[in-house]
Structures are given as C-alpha cells and as structure tokens.
C-alpha positions, -999 to +999 in steps of 0.1 A: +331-482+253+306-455+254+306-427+226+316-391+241+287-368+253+294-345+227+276-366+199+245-373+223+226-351+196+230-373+169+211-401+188+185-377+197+145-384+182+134-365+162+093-364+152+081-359+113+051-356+106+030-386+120+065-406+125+096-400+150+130-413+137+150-427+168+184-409+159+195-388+134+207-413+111+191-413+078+198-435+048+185-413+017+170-432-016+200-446-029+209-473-061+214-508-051+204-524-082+176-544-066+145-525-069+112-545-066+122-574-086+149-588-065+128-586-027+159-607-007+181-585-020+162-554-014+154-563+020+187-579+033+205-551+025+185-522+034+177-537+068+214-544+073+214-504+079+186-506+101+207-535+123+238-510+124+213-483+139+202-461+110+169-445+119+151-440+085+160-463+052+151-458+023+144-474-015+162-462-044+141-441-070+106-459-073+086-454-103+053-447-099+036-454-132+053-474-162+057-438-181+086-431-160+106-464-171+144-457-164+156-493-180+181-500-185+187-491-156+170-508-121+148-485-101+122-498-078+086-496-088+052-493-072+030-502-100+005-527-092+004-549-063+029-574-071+050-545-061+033-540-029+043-572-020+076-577-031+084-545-008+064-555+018+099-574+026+119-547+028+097-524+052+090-557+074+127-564+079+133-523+085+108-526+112+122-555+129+149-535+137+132-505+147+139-480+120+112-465+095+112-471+060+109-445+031+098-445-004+114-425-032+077-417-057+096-408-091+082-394-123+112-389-150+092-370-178+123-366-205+151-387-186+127-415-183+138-435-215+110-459-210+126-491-230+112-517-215+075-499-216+081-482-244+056-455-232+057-414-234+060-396-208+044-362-202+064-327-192+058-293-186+069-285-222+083-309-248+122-313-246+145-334-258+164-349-226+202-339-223+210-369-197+190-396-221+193-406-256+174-398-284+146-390-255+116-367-256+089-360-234+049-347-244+037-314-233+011-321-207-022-303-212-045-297-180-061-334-184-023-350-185-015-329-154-047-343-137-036-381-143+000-373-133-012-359-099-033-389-099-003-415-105+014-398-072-017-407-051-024-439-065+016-447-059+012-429-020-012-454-016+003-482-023+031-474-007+012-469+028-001-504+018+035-517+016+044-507+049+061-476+043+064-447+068+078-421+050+066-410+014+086-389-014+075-366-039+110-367-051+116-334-072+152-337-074+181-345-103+159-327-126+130-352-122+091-344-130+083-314-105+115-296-101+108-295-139+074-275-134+093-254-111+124-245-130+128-223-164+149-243-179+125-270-183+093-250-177+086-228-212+046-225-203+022-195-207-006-208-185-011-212-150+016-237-146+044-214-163+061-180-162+063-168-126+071-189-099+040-193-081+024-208-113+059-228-114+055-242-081+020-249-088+023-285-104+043-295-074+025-279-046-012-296-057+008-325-061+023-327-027-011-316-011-032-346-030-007-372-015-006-357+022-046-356+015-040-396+010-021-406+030-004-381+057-026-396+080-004-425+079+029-418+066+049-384+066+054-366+036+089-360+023+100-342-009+136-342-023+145-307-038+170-298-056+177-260-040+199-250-070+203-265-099+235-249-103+220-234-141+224-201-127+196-175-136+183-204-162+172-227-134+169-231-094+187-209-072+186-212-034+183-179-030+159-164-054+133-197-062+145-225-039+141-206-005+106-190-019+096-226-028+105-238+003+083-211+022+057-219-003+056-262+001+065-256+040+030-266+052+024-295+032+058-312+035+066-331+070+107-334+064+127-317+039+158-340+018+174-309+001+205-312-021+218-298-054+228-301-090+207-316-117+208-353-133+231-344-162+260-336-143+247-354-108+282-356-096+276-325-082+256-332-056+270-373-049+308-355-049+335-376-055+365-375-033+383-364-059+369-332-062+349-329-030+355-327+004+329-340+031+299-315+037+303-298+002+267-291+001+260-271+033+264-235+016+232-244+001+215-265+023+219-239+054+190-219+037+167-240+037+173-247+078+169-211+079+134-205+062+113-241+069+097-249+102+101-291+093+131-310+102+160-307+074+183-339+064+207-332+036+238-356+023+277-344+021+294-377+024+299-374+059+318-403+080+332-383+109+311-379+141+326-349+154+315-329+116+276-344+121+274-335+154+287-295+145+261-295+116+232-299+140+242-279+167+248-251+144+215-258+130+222-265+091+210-300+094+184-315+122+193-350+101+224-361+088+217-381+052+240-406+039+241-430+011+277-436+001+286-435+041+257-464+049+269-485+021+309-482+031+297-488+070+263-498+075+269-501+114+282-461+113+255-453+140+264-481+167+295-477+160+300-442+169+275-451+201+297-472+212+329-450+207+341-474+181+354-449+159+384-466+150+364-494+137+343-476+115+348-484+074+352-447+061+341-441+025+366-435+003+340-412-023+354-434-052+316-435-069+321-472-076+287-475-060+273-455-081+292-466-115+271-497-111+238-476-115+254-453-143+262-485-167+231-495-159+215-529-142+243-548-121+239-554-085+263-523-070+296-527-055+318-511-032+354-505-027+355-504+014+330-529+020+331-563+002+296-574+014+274-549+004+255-563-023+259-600-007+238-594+020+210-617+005+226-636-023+259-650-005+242-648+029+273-622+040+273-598+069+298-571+069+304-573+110+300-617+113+323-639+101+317-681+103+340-696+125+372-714+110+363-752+102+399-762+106+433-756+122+448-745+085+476-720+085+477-696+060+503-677+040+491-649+024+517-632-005+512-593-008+495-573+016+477-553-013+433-547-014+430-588-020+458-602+003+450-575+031+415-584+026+418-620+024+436-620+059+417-599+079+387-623+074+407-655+077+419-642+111+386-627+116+377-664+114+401-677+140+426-689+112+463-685+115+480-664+089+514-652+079+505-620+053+538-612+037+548-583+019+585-568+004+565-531+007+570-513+039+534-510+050+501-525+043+479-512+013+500-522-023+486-501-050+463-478-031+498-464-014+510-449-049+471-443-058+462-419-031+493-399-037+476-387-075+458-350-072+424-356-056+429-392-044+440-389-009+408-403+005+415-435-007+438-443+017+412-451+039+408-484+026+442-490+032+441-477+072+412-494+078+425-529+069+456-522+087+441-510+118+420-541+119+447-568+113+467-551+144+442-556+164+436-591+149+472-597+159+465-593+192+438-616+198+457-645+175+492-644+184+503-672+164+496-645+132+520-625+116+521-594+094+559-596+079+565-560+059+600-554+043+609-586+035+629-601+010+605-612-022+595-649-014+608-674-044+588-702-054+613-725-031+603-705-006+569-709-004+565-749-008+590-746+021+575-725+045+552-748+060+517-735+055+488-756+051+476-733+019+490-704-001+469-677-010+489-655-040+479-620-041+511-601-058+495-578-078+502-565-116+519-537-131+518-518-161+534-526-193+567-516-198+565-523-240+538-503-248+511-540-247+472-524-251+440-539-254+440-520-289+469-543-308+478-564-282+511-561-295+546-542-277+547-505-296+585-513-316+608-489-304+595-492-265+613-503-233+608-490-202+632-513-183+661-498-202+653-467-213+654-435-195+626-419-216+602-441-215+582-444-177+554-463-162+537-454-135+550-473-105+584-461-121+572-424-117+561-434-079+594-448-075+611-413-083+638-429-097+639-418-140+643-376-144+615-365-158+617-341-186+599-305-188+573-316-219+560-348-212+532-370-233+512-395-214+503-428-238+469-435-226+447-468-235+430-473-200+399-462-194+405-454-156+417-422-138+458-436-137+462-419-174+448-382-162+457-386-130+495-386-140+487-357-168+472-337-141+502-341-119+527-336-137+509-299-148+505-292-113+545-301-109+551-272-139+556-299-172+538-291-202+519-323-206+498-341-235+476-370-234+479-393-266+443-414-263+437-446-279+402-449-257+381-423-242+399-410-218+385-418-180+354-438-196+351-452-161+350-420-149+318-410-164+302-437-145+318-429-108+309-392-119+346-374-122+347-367-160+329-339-168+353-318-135+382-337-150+375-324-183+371-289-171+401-289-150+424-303-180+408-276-204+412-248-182+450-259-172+460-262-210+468-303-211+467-310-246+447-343-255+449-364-286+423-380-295+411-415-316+446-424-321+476-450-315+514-453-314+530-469-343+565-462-331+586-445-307+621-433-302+638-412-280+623-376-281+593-385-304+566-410-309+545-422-338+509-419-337+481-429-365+443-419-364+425-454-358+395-445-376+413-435-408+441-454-425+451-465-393+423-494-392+449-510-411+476-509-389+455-513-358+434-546-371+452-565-396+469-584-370+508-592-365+535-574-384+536-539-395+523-521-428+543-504-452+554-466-440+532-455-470+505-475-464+494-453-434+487-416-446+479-404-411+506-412-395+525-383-377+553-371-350+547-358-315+580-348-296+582-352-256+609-354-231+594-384-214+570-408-229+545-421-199+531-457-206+495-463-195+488-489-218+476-517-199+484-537-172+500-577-165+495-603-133+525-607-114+517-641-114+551-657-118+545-668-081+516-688-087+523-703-120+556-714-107+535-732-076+509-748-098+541-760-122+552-780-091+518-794-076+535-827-073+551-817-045+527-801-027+516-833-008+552-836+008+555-806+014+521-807+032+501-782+010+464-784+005+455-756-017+476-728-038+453-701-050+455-668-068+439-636-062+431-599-071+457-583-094+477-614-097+445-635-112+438-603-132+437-571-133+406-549-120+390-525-101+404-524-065+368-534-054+366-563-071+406-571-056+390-564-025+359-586-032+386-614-042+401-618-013+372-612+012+351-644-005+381-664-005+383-657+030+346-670+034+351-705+009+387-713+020+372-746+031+354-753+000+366-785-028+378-754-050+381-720-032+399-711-060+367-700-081+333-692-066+301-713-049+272-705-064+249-684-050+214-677-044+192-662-072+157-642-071+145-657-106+109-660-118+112-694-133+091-707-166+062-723-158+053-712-122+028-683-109+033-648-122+030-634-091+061-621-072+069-639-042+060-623-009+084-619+021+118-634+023+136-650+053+169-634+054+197-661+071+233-645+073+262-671+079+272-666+117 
C-alpha cells in the first residue's frame, strides 16, 4: 500500500551544496561502537539505513587528529590512511544503496581524555573539563590555532578520499569550536576572544579552509549547538546562536542544529522519560528562520504525520534521527509504503546510548534486537531464514524474550503455541510503562503484539493463549511440542536478598506481611499503602526512583534508603541528572551509602556501609553484636518498599531439565530457558534472548550462543587495516 499524499514532502530531494539527498531522511552522527577499527560492522550497519531508504548516513564522532582521543570510549577516526580505507567500506555500501554518506570531523580540546594517545590537546583557554576526569586542555597561541585549522583540512581531505559526501565541522556538545565561540569556555583577550565576532572567528576560518578543500567535492555541514542552555554564560539562540548562524551562513552548505552541551547531553538526545518527540524545535525554528541552507535537526521523531508538519511549517527542510534509525532502520520505506503499523517505534529508553556512556561495547537496543548484528551475526532486522524443520514450539510467557522469541520463529514459518496466565502480551513492560515518565515503553510491547496477530493470520496452526491457567511442569512434557522455550520471567525479592549481603534482611517478608511491598505487589494494588513510605533501594536501575517518584506524585511522603547509587544506569541512558532535580525539588528524602540491618513493622534498621558497617556488610553469614555496629540507626515508615534485587522464575525449567529422561517419550527435542527466567537483565538483552534463540533454534545447543564473526588484527599478519568488506545477511 501506497503512503498518503500528505507525507509526499518527506520524500522530496533536497540539494546541499554540491550533493542532493533523495528524501528527507537523515541519519545524524550517531554511536555505534564501531568506528574505523571494526569496518563490517561500520558498514553493515550504517548501510542497513541506507537499504530502509534513509537519504544521508552518517559516522559517529570521527577524530581528526590523535589530540582529540575520546578512549575509552569508540569514536571513529580519520588519521592516516589506514582509516581511509577502513571507511572506504562504509561509504561504498551507502552508495550502493543510493544514499550519501557523512563524516562527523571532531576536535575535543578538554573532554578529549586522550588515554590511549596520551597527547594534549589545545583550547581556547586552559580548563579543566567538567564531563572528563582529571582532564585539561593547553591554551592555544596563534601557531596552535594555525595547526588546529590545519588538522580539519588535512581530515576534509581524507575524508573526500574515503568516499564521503558530506563533511562536518562538528561544533556541538561543547566540542572544539563551539568552545571558541562560547564564554564559558572562551576567557581570551585577543582576536579570538571577548566579542562575538572574534568568538566566531576560530570557527568561521576553520569552516572556510575546509570548503576551500574540499567543497568542490563534498558539502560542508557544521553541527551547532544553538544554546547551550548556560544562559547568559554560554550560547543562546537568540542573542549568539542566530548572529552566528548569519555570520557561518555562506560557508556552510546544510545546517545540523541542536542543543545542550556534553556535560548534561541528555538534553538534546531526550529520554522518553522526560521528553516528548520534537522537544527541540523551540530552538531549532530560529535557525530555519535566519539561514538561507537547508536545516535538519533531531527530536526523536517516529510519527510521519509530526515530520511531515515540521517541514511544511518550515522549522525543519530535514528531519534527523539517530535513536529513530537505530529502533527502525526501514522508517523511510516503511512510511512510503503506508506501512505504518509495521514500523518499530523507539521507545527513548537511551539504552543506545548507555553503551557509548560506559564506554567501548558494541551498542544495543531495546526495540530492535539486530542492530549491532548486522555484520557480526549476519542479522537483518526485516529477513528472517526460513524454518529448517517442521518443529512445534511452545513458548512459556509472552514477556520481551518469549514475545520476541515467537515472532521470529513464526516469522520463520515455525509453529508456535506462546502461552501466557497475563491477560495481554508484553510481561514486565505492562507494569513498567505505568511508572511516571515511562509510557513510551509500551511500544515495545504493541509492536510485538501487532506483529504476532498478523503472524497468526498467515500460520493458522499458531496460537497466542493469554489468561490461562499457569502451566505445571506435567503440563508441559504433556503438551506435545517438539521443543519448549521457557521465558517466565523473575520478580523481586520478597526477603530483602541484595547483591550487597546476599543475605534475606531478618525481620522481612513480603508474602505475609502487610508492610512490607515489592513492586509487582504495588502494581497489583492489592496491600494499603501507608502515607510515609521508605523505598529500600540496591538496584541501580530506574524501578527504585521510579516507585519514590510515584508515590510523591500520589501525595506520600517518601524516602529512598540507598545501598548503591541510586539510578547508576541512569547516568548512562542520560535520566539522572533530571531525576535528581525532580526528587530535590519535590522533597523525596534519600539516604545514602547505607544498608538494612533489620526491620519490623513501622521501622527499619539501617548502618552506614563505609563506617562500622563494613563489618556487618562483609564478614559474611551471621550477624554482629548490636554493639559492634555504632552507626546503626532507626527510620520509621508506614510501608517499607523492597527493591533489593531480583530472582528467575525458573522453577519451570529446572523442574523440566530434572526430568530429561522423559523427554524422549514424550517426544521432546530441546527445553531451553530464556530472558528473565535465565537471569535477570535489561529488557534489551531479554529481548536479544529470545530473538537469537529464534535464529539458532536448529543448532546442537540453541540453548547458549554460536559464535560469531570478529574484526580482529591478528599477531603476526600485516599492520594494515583490511580494506572493504562483503557484507552477507542470512536470507
């Protein structure tokens, strides 16, 4: 089916510069964890998006010189001319399928922590970074700012040598020349500081030495940050980012605009949690309204009919994406083709980007299971390998894994039977996306639902059997199936069990006490809950605040007891720091660097784990005398929540693999165990679970892994990279 006339504007061309993008799809430099070291990888995946109908794909960040080293974490780099070939494979694969490929030319200065280099890198003035550690930058004098300039053309041309059709000077996240151009960074009295014309300066030479180079061949692109969101300290839109625009508006071919800064980034990629879709157009509108070049901005967007109203009312001419290309990378031809119902909306969890923020490992996300497997496992998100066998397949919990798992297995032409007690399809993400903020991630639930009744359709010897009765382990040896597939989930403690003592808390039982609640017993709605409540927090996720900030909203008074850093995850998917603010300025007391001793109705015991409490906390089994412990104190509640740590509901599984000798008669091939139930994790990796099981089911043991393919320099051989890569995906 043919999309709807109305979004005929988004497949529109549109020219920059010496190139002309076929639609108005643009992936923007985003983090994959590849870089230029890891060429399949780099080049299956990027020229997935290309496939699906994105117009213009980018690299992630791409150093230009080793100065501006960001490991640990993986940036591309255009250093030498191993690099030029090793991307060579990316922009050849882009162009195969007819979309332009971008480079992302990056100069850190202070966030640049240079530890694999260990070189200095050169600022406008000397500053001690506030997104790096212990990192500093040197003041460049007029020589430094020469070579500088210099490393941007050299980079330029290497990148036209690579193939690449569009080139960034990429001056956002509080990179090298948003730095010249912003106060905050810029404390100069020459002709490079003080007012903004001498700000702009650095950046302006710099842009017009590149398009000297090379604009010939490749348009010129520049990434601004158009407020920093510093206030008077740094980059406003209207005071110095629409006079810099004005300014760089002749030497610039396409404008990427965004906002924020790299310390607190999340403010440009939102999360769901605190951002809707298209956050960013307030500030990105101005620029449309000053520059005479195309404008592309990002906002997470994922629905056709908001992309299409950005253009026509002229805020955008392209719509940018990374999250949104990563989630779906055939968003374009699916919205073509009126598809819209097949399209795999991102959820704005960050998980993408948490890969990135702990630094080095390929990236994940939560929607779709293939992106990062593209090269490695030879996965594409939109073919599937026909079934090799007439197997039927009972699938046990229709959560993230077991919804997963069977959408691909039918997907495959397999017969399955997904069974679930729950009412509808989605397990944990049902309860999940009721939590302040979290609504979005429901998608991931529709979108696997949607699919496996139209799956049921096609294979009518399938079934999708919610509200039934929990299956026993008689059950399942008896229902026939060729192989079992256990995905039941996990739940969380009801005794207090943390990764801290790994002992219950004495005193605590949530499956007979009123008090005491865990979280899928709050969801339930079954125990009162009392006005002052405490959350006991030792997971490192957003379950903990969540709760806290739901039961404020609700009217309780509400502390958080912490025996980790709170929502330590959540600095890497980019929530914290608006969590933080919103729990400060709401009054939710936290409690920091402590644990539970004991509890009792109405109060619990809590210790400080770096004072006497060490004691407690690692001598091991048994508990220390009361006098033993000096900092050991009282906190009173009406209802003690338990977010200690979660267990596999396994009992399934281990009660199957106790009576393997009777799989034979009973005609079983395989019993395996997935997500939650083989332990618990992230809801991408539950999702990954049950996707490559899915893919292996015929393998000796689908139960664990096949290897897969590695981009390894190996002792011994040439130093120099290998050059382009034939990408195969399993049909």
């Amino acid at each position: 089916m043919a999309s709807d006339s109305k979004y005929d504007i988004l497949f529109e061309p549109i020219k920059i510069g010496p190139k002309t993008l076929r639609n108005r799809f643009y992936q923007v430099p985003h983090c994959i964890g590849a870089g230029s070291d890891k060429p399949g990888f780099q080049a299956a995946h990027r020229s997935l998006k290309a496939e699906g109908g994105w117009a213009g794909i980018n690299t992630e960040y791409c150093s230009i010189h080793p100065e501006s080293d960001d490991c640990h974490r993986v940036s591309a780099r255009i250093w030498d001319d191993g690099d030029i070939r090793n991307l060579r494979a990316m922009t050849d694969h882009i162009h195969a399928n007819g979309a332009l490929a971008g480079v992302e030319m990056w100069y850190g200065a202070a966030h640049a922590p240079c530890m694999e280099t260990r070189c200095t890198s050169y600022g406008p003035s000397q500053f001690n970074s506030e997104y790096e550690n212990l990192t500093y930058c040197h003041e460049a004098d007029q020589d430094d700012i020469n070579r500088l300039q210099q490393y941007y053309v050299d980079a330029g041309i290497r990148a036209r040598d690579a193939g690449f059709d569009i080139v960034y000077v990429y001056g956002a996240h509080s990179y090298l020349p948003l730095q010249f151009l912003s106060p905050y960074y810029n404390r100069r009295t020459d002709k490079y500081g003080g007012s903004l014309e001498n700000r702009a300066r650095f950046w302006l030479e710099t842009l017009e030495k590149v398009r000297n180079a090379v604009g010939k061949d490749c348009a010129i692109a520049t990434r601004f940050a158009v407020d920093t969101l510093y206030g008077e300290g740094g980059v406003e839109v209207e005071e110095d980012g629409i006079k810099f625009v004005e300014l760089a508006d002749p030497l610039v071919d396409v404008w990427d605009v965004n906002v924020g800064d790299i310390a607190e980034w999340g403010e440009d990629a939102g999360p769901s949690r605190w951002y809707r879709m298209g956050h960013q157009i307030p500030w990105q509108k101005h620029i449309k309204a000053v520059s005479k070049k195309p404008v592309l901005g990002v906002g997470r967007f994922t629905d056709a009919e908001r992309m299409a109203q950005v253009i026509r009312a002229g805020e955008l001419d392209i719509i940018g994406a990374a999250r949104p290309s990563i989630s779906d990378p055939f968003l374009p031809q699916k919205i073509k083709e009126g598809r819209f119902d097949d399209i795999r909306t991102c959820i704005g969890c960050n998980v993408c980007i948490s890969r990135w923020e702990i630094g080095g490992p390929p990236f994940i996300c939560t929607q779709n299971a293939t992106a990062g497997e593209e090269y490695r496992r030879g996965w594409h998100p939109e073919k599937f390998p026909k079934a090799e066998s007439d197997d039927s397949i009972l699938v046990l919990g229709a959560g993230p894994s077991g919804s997963e798992a069977a959408r691909i297995l039918m997907e495959r032409g397999y017969t399955v039977h997904l069974v679930d007690k729950a009412d509808k399809v989605g397990g944990c993400v049902n309860t999940i996306a009721t939590l302040p903020g979290l609504g979005e991630w429901s998608y991931h639930r529709d979108y696997r639902e949607t699919q496996l009744n139209k799956l049921l359709k096609k294979n009518k010897d399938s079934q999708v059997a919610l509200g039934v009765k929990p299956m026993t382990v008689d059950d399942c040896l008896d229902y026939g199936a060729d192989k079992i597939i256990v995905a039941t989930g996990s739940h969380w403690n009801t005794d207090g069990t943390s990764g801290l003592t790994h002992e219950a808390i004495p005193g605590i039982d949530a499956t007979t006490q009123d008090w005491c609640v865990t979280p899928e017993q709050i969801f339930e709605g079954k125990k009162k809950i009392g006005k002052k409540v405490v959350v006991l927090n030792c997971d490192w996720y957003f379950m903990g605040p969540s709760l806290a900030q739901r039961f404020k909203e609700a009217g309780h008074d509400v502390t958080i007891i912490n025996g980790v850093q709170m929502g330590r995850y959540m600095e890497f998917t980019l929530e914290l720091p608006n969590l933080h603010r919103w729990l400060h300025n709401n009054h939710v007391e936290m409690i920091d660097g402590v644990w539970a001793s004991r509890a009792e109705e109405g109060r619990i015991e809590i210790y400080d784990i770096y004072g006497d409490g060490w004691k407690r906390q690692y001598k091991g089994p048994g508990q220390l005398p009361r006098d033993e412990n000096k900092t050991q104190r009282w906190v009173d509640f009406d209802t003690l929540v338990l977010v200690t740590g979660r267990s596999s509901d396994d009992e399934i599984y281990r009660g199957l693999k106790e009576r393997k000798s009777e799989w034979a008669e009973k005609g079983i091939k395989g019993v395996y165990v997935i997500g939650d139930a083989w332990a618990p994790k992230l809801i991408a990796d539950a999702t990954f679970d049950g996707h490559r099981i899915a893919r292996e089911i015929e393998e000796d043991d689908p139960q664990h892994p096949k290897p897969y393919r590695r981009e390894v320099a190996v002792w011994g051989t040439s130093h120099m990279p290998g050059g382009a890569v034939e990408i195969e995906y399993q049909e």
